[in-house]
N, C-alpha and C positions, 0 to 999 in steps of 0.2 A: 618458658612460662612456668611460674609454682605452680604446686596443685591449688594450693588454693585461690587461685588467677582462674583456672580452666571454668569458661564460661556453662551454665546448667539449665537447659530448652527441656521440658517433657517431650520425650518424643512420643508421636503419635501411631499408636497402636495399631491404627485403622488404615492408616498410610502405608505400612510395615505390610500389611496382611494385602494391600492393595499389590503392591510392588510383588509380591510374593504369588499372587495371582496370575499376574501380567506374566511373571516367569515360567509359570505352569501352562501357561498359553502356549509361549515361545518353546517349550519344548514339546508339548503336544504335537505343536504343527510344525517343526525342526527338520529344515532340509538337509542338515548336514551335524556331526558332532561340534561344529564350530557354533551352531546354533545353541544348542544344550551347555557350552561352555561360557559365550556372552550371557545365560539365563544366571546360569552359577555366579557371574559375579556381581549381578544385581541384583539378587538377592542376600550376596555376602557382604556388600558395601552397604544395604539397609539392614543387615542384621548388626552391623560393627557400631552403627549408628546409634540404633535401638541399645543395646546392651553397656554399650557407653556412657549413654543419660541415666539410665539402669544404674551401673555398679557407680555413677557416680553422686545418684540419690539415696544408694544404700548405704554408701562409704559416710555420706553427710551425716546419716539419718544418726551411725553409729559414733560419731564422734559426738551429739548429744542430742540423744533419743526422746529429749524435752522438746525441740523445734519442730515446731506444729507444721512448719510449710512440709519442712523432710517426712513428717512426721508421714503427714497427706500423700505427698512423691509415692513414699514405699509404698502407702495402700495401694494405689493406682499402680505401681508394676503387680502388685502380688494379685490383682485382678484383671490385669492384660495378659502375664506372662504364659499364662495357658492359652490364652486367646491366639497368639503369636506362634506357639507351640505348635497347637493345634493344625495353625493354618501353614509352618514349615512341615509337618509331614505330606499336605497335598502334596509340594515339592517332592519331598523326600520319594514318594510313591509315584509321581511322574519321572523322577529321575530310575528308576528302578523298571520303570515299564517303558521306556524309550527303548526305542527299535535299535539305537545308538550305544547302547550298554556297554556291550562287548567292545564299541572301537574307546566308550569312554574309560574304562576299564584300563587302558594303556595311556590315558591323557592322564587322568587324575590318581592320585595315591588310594590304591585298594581298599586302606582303612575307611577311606572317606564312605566308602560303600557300605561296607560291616557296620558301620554308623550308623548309616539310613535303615538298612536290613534290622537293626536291635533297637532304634527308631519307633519304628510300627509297632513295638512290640511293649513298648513304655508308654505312647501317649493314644488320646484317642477324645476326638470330642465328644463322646459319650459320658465321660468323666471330666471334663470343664469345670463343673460347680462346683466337686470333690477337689479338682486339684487349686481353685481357687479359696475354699475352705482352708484347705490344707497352711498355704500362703499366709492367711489372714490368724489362722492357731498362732502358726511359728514368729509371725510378728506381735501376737498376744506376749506367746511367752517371754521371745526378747526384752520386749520393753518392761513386764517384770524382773526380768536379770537384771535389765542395768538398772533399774530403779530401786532396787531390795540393797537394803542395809542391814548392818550386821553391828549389835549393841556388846562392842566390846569395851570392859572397862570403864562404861558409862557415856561412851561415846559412838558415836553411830556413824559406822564406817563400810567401806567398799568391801565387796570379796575379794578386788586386787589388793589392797591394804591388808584385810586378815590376813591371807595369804603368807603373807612378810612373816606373820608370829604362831602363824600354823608349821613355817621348816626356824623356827629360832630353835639355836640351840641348847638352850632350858626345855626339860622335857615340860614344867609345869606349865610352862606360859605357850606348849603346843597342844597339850591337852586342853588348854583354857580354850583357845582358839576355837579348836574341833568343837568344846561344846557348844560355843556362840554360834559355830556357824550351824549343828546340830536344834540348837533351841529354834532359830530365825526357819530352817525349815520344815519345822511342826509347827511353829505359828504358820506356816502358808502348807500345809500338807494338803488340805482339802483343795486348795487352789491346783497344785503340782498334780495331784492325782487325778483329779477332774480333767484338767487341759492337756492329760497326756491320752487321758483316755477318751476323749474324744477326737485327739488324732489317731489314736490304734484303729479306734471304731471307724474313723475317716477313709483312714490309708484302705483298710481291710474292704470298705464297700468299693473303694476302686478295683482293687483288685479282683474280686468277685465281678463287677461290669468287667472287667477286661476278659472276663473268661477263664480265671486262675485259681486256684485253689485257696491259696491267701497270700498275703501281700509278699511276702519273704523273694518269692519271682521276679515282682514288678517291681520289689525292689532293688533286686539283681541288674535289671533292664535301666531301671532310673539310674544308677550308676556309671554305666556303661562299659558292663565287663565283657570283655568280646575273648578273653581266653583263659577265662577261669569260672567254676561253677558252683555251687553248693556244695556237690558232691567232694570238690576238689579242698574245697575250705572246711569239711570236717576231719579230712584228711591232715590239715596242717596244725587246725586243733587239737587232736589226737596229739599230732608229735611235738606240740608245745606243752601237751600233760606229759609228756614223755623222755621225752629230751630238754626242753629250759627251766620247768618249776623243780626238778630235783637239784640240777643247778644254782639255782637263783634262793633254794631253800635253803642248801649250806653253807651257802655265801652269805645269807642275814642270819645266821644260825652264829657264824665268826662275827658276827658286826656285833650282835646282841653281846657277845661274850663281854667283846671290845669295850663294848659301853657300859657295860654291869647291870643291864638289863635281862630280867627273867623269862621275860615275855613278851614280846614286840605288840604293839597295838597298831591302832592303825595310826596316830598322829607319831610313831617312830618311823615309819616306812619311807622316810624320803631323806633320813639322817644317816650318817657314815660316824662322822666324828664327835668327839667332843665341843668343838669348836668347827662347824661349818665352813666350808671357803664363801667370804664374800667377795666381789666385786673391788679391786682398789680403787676406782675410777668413782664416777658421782654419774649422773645419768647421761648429762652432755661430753662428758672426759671417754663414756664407754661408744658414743656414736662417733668421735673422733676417733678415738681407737680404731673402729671400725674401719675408718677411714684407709688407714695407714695399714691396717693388714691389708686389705684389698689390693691398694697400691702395690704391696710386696710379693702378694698372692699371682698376681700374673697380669699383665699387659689389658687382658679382657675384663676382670675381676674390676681394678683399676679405675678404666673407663666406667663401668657401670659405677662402682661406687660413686666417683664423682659427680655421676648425673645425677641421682637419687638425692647428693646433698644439695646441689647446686637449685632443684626443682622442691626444695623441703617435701620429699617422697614419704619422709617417717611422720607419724604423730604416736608418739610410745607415752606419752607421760600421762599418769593417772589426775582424773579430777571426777566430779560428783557428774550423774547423768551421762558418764561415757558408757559406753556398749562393753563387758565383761570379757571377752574371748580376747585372741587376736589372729590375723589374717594379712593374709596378702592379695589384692587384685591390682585389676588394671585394667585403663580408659584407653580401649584400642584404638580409638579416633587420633590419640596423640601417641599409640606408641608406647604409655607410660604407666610401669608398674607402679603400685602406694604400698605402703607396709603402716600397717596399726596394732600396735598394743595397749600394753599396760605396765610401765617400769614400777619394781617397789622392790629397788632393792638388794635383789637375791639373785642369784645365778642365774635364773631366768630372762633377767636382763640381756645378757651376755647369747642368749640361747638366741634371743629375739632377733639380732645382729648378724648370727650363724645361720640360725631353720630360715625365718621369713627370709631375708635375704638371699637364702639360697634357692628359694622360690622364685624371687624378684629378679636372679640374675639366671634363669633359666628362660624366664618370659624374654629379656632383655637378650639371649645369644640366640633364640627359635622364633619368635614373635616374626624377625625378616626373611625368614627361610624356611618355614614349617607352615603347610594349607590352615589359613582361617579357621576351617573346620573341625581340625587336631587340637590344635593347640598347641599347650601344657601335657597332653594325654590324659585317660582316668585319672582317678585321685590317686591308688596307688602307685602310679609312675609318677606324677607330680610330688608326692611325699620323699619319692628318692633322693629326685635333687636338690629338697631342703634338708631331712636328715643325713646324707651322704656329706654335705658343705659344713656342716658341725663338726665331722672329723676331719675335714680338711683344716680346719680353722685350728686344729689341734699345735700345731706347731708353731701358734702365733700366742698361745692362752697366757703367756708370763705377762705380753703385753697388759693383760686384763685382770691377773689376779696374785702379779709377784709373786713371793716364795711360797705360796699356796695354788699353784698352775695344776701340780699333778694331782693336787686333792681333787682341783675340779676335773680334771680330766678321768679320776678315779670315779666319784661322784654321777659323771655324766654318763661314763658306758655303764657304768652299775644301774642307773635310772634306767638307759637303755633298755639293760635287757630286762629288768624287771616290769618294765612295761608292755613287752610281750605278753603275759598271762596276764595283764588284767585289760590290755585292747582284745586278747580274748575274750573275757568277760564279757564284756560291752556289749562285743559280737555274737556271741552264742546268746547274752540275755535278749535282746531282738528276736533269735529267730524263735525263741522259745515262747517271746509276747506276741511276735503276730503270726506265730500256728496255732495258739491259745488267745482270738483275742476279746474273749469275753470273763478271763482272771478277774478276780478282786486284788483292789492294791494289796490286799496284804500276799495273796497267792504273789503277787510279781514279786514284792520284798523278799517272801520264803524265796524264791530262784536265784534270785541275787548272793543272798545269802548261802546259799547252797554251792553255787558258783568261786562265790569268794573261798572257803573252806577249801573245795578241789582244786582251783588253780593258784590259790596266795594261804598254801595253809602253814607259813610261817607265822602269821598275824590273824588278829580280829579286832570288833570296835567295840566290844564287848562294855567296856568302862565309857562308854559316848552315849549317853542318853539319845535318843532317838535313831541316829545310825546305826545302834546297836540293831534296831531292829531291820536293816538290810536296806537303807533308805538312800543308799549312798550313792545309789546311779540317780536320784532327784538333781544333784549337781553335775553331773555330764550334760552340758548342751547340747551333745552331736543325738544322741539320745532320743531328745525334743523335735531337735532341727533337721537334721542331717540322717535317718534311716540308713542305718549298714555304711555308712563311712564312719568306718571305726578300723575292721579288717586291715584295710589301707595301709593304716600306722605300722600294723604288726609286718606287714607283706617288704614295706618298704623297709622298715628300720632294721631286716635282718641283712637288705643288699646293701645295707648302708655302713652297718658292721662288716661285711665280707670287703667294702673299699676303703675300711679303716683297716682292715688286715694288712690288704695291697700296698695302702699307704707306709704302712710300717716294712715293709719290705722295701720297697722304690716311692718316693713320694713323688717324685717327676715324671713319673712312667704314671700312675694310679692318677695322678691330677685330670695327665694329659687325656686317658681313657674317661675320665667324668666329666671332662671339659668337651667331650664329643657325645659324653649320653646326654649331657644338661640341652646340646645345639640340635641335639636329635626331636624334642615334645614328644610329640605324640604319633611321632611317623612310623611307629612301629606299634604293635599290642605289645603290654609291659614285661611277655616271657620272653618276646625278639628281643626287646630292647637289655632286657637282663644280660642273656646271650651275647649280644655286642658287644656290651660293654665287658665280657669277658669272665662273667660270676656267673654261680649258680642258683637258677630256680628257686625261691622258698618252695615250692613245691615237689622238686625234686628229694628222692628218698637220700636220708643223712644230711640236708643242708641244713636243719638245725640244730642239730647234733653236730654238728663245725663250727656253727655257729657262736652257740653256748662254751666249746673250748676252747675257742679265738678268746673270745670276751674272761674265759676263767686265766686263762694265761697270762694276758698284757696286766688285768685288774691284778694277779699277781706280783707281776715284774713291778706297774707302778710302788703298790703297795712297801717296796722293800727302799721306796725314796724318801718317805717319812716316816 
């Protein structure tokens, strides 16, 4: 069946919470751990359900955020899903005070427990209306992203469109860009600052009902970090001011040379050459491509590719009213992952085929073998096995960008690590807005700003009319939407560099250890799973400081091929 065959029922919220009941009962009164186990999977088979018709009103909603029925759908999850929430902690809090723990303890994978246990500590009916608020903001804002156009050149276009003329390789026509996209968000500043700050204000009074100091906790909790802390992530912050920005600073410090620039701004920062590598292929040439590495890539790889085309899985092509980001999910009733972008173009393209898909084929080898309630893992184990499959795909790039392969390959871990300090950013600017969260936007902009200078003080937007003034985090979506999944990125993409390493040493050896972390989800917490798979820690003392000289090495070695 296509995805877009799979038939679309609202599932019913109240049924869900029914079923979820009944289970609470059954384990109450549970004669045996076999009782508590028939509970678990009636309530997992109503959850797979629920969240099915879920990601697949959301999936709809964003392929164009114009269609009033999707439109309707999303409201309606974004004011059940706490409802639902709410009503699986009963569960969670019966399965935890069953007299049966200890034997279930040995039936069920451990995580599943540490789940419920950090469970309790994220949701809470108390905060329903907050977390339903919250829901209703983040689809505010959405449907402003994908509906905001950008007046460039006299035309009024996408930010997947700008995009394309913000990495062209004319510095005029990327400075042009940055200010379009610059001007288009001071026309809506009052809006961006308003609707962020009513979710700061939002987040923060949950937090405060839950008993917390401020949200930065519950935000910890809503992610579902079960083995890393605050404490633990100012530590890696620390050693990303310490070990990658002095890096990464004289590594664009030779690039600026390179290019006979004085002074890197910010619409330089995503340029290497004079001539950027594009894409040889055309949009549908790069999903067949795709194709054919997979097939070569390995027997598993292969198979999944094939399904993905055979089920049209991708919708990557840009048009007006698509939803701005792009993502991977999937309709567990069938089984089947979807991948969505936004092609325009540029290497990104190319990325989209690598990350998502490396997403999609971790769903695709753990989905039959890995507890319903795992999954994928947190976000940063799930980021692994999409940036991690980016450097797998390394030995396939000529397919995709002929005698400019190693530029992109250059290009890509250069991005890489340079992305470290600023998902730092990201993440230290959060925890600094919601221990502060009654800032005026200009106080949040000074941070941002302050921020940028410590961890990216190669550059500034100094020549960018309104980014100049620290506005730059208005365009991070995760920001908006997504609270403290940012870290993620940083966590993941250093184990992902550590099996680009591996890779270049043994690629059949390094495949084969990623082909067993991707089939692993979430059946471990992501320092097990690091472990496993035979790398070390980002949190571990000196693994970014290896990190960084992995990446200064190869970025070398390629560098002497053009």
């Amino acid at each position: 069946m296509k995805v877009s065959e799979i038939p679309y029922e609202r599932a019913d919220a109240e049924k869900v919470c029914g079923v979820i009941d009944k289970a609470v009962e059954k384990i109450n009164a549970a004669k045996s751990v076999d009782d508590v186990l028939e509970a678990r999977e009636l309530v997992n088979d109503a959850l797979r359900d629920f969240y099915t018709e879920s990601s697949l009103a959301n999936a709809r909603f964003t392929l164009n955020t114009k269609d009033e029925f999707y439109s309707a759908e999303k409201d309606y999850y974004d004011e059940k899903m706490p409802v639902v929430q709410v009503s699986y902690l009963k569960y969670a809090d019966a399965i935890l005070s069953s007299k049966f723990l200890d034997e279930l303890k040995t039936k069920i994978n451990p995580v599943i427990i540490k789940q419920f246990e950090l469970q309790k500590k994220a949701v809470s009916d108390a905060i329903v209306p907050e977390m339903q608020k919250d829901n209703a903001l983040v689809t505010e804002y959405s449907k402003f992203v994908s509906e905001c156009t950008y007046n460039f050149r006299g035309k009024d276009i996408t930010l997947g469109e700008l995009r394309k003329f913000a990495q062209d390789s004319d510095r005029a026509t990327r400075k042009e860009a940055y200010v379009a996209l610059g001007k288009t968000l001071e026309k809506h500043s009052d809006f961006l600052d308003d609707v962020f700050d009513r979710m700061v204000k939002n987040r923060d009074l949950m937090a405060k009902k839950m008993g917390y100091k401020n949200y930065v906790e519950l935000g910890y909790y809503n992610m579902g970090r079960l083995c890393y802390d605050e404490k633990m992530v100012k530590v890696f912050r620390e050693n990303v001011l310490n070990d990658i920005v002095p890096v990464v600073t004289r590594l664009k410090k030779q690039v600026a040379e390179k290019l006979g620039i004085d002074h890197m701004r910010l619409y330089d920062n995503d340029t290497y050459f004079q001539e950027d590598p594009k894409p040889a292929l055309d949009e549908r040439g790069i999903l067949k491509a795709g194709q054919e590495m997979y097939k070569d890539m390995s027997p598993e790889t292969g198979a999944f590719m094939d399904m993905m085309m055979d089920t049209d899985a991708f919708d990557v092509f840009t048009r007006e009213g698509k939803w701005t980001g792009g993502y991977m999910t999937s309709f567990d009733k069938y089984h089947q992952p979807f991948i969505f972008a936004n092609f325009n173009g540029t290497t990104a393209d190319v990325d989209v085929v690598t990350h998502e898909a490396g997403h999609a084929f971790a769903y695709y080898m753990s989905e039959p073998v890995v507890p319903y309630e795992l999954g994928l893992g947190a976000m940063e184990t799930a980021e692994t096995h999409s940036m991690s499959m980016e450097f797998f795909a390394w030995k396939y790039m000529d397919m995709f960008f002929g005698k400019d392969a190693n530029k992109y390959r250059y290009k890509h871990l250069f991005d890489a690590l340079t992305f470290i300090p600023y998902g730092t950013i990201v993440d230290y600017f959060q925890h600094i807005v919601y221990e502060n969260p009654d800032m005026t936007p200009k106080e949040r902009d000074d941070v941002w700003l302050k921020l940028e200078k410590e961890f990216r003080p190669w550059m500034d937007a100094d020549d960018v009319p309104y980014l100049s003034k620290g506005t730059r985090w208005q365009y991070q979506n995760h920001i908006f939407e997504s609270p403290f999944y940012y870290i993620d990125y940083c966590l993941a993409q250093t184990v992902a560099i550590e099996f680009l390493e591996e890779s270049q040493k043994d690629y059949d050896k390094a495949f084969k250890a990623y082909l067993a972390h991707a089939t692993r989800g979430g059946s471990y917490v992501f320092t097990d799973l690091v472990r496993l798979a035979g790398l070390k820690s980002p949190f571990e003392e000196g693994a970014l400081k290896e990190v960084a000289k992995t990446s200064e090495n190869i970025l070398s070695s390629l560098q002497k091929t053009f």
